[in-house]
N, C-alpha and C positions, 0 to 999 in steps of 0.2 A: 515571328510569322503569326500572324492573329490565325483566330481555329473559328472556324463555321460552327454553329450549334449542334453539338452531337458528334463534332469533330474531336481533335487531338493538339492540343497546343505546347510546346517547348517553356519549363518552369523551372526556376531555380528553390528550393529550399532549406534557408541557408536555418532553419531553426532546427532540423531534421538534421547537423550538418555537411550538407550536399553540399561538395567546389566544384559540381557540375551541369547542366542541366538534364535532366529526365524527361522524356514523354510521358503526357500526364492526359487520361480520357477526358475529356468535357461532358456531361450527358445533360441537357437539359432539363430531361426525364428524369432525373436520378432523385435521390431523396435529399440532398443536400439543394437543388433549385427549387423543388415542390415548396418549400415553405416562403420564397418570394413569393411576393404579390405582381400581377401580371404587368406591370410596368417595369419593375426594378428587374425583371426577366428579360425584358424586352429592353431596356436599358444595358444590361450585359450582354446581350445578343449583339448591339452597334457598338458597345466598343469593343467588345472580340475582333470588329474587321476592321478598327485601328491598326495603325503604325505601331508597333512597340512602345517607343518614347512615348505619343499621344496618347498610349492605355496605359503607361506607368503618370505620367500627368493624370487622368482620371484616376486614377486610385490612388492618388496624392492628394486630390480634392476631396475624394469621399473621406480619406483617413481624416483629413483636416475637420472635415464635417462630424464624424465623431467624436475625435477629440474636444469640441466644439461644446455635442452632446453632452458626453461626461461632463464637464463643468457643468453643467444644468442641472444636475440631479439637488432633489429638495432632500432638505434634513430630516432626520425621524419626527422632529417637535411640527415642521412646517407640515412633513406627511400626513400628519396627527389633527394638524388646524384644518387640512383642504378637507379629510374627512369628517372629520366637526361639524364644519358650514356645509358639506353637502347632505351629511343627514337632515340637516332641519333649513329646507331651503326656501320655506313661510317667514323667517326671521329675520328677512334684508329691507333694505327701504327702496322703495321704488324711485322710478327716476324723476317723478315729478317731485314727492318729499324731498329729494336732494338736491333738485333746481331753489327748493324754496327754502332751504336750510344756507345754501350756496348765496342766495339774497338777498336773504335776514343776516349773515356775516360779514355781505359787502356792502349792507344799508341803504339796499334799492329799493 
């Protein structure tokens, strides 16, 4: 049964090992939402009035989307080069220099 914002919704927690489900409070308010940003709030607000299935589907998606994320992360050395170049950000070629680098290479 989806829960209204600030309502009570039925959760299993199988990492806690619970073979049951518990009433679990939702608060919007609470400090665990305050650090969403006012979309991804409002984003859990509509799918709380999902179907069960349909809100286990959403959070199949978002997992997928993280997991996603994680493969994204850059390596210490790449960390290291993005820092580099944005200290000295006078050091790049502009886009006209590289139109005409681009052809003198193609012999235009």
């Amino acid at each position: 049964m989806p829960a209204q914002p600030g309502g009570s919704v039925e959760r299993l927690n199988p990492e806690a090992g619970e073979t049951s489900l518990r009433r679990v409070h939702l608060q919007i308010g609470s400090d665990k939402f305050r650090s969403m940003t006012k979309l991804f709030r409002q984003t859990v607000e509509q799918v709380e009035k999902l179907p069960a299935s349909e809100q286990d589907a959403a959070a199949g998606a978002l997992m997928d989307y993280l997991d996603h994320m994680r493969g994204l992360a850059l390596t210490d050395e790449q960390a290291a080069e993005v820092r580099r170049r944005l200290a000295d950000p006078g050091r790049g070629v502009s886009l006209e220099d590289m139109r005409e680098r681009f052809r003198s290479c193609a012999g235009n």
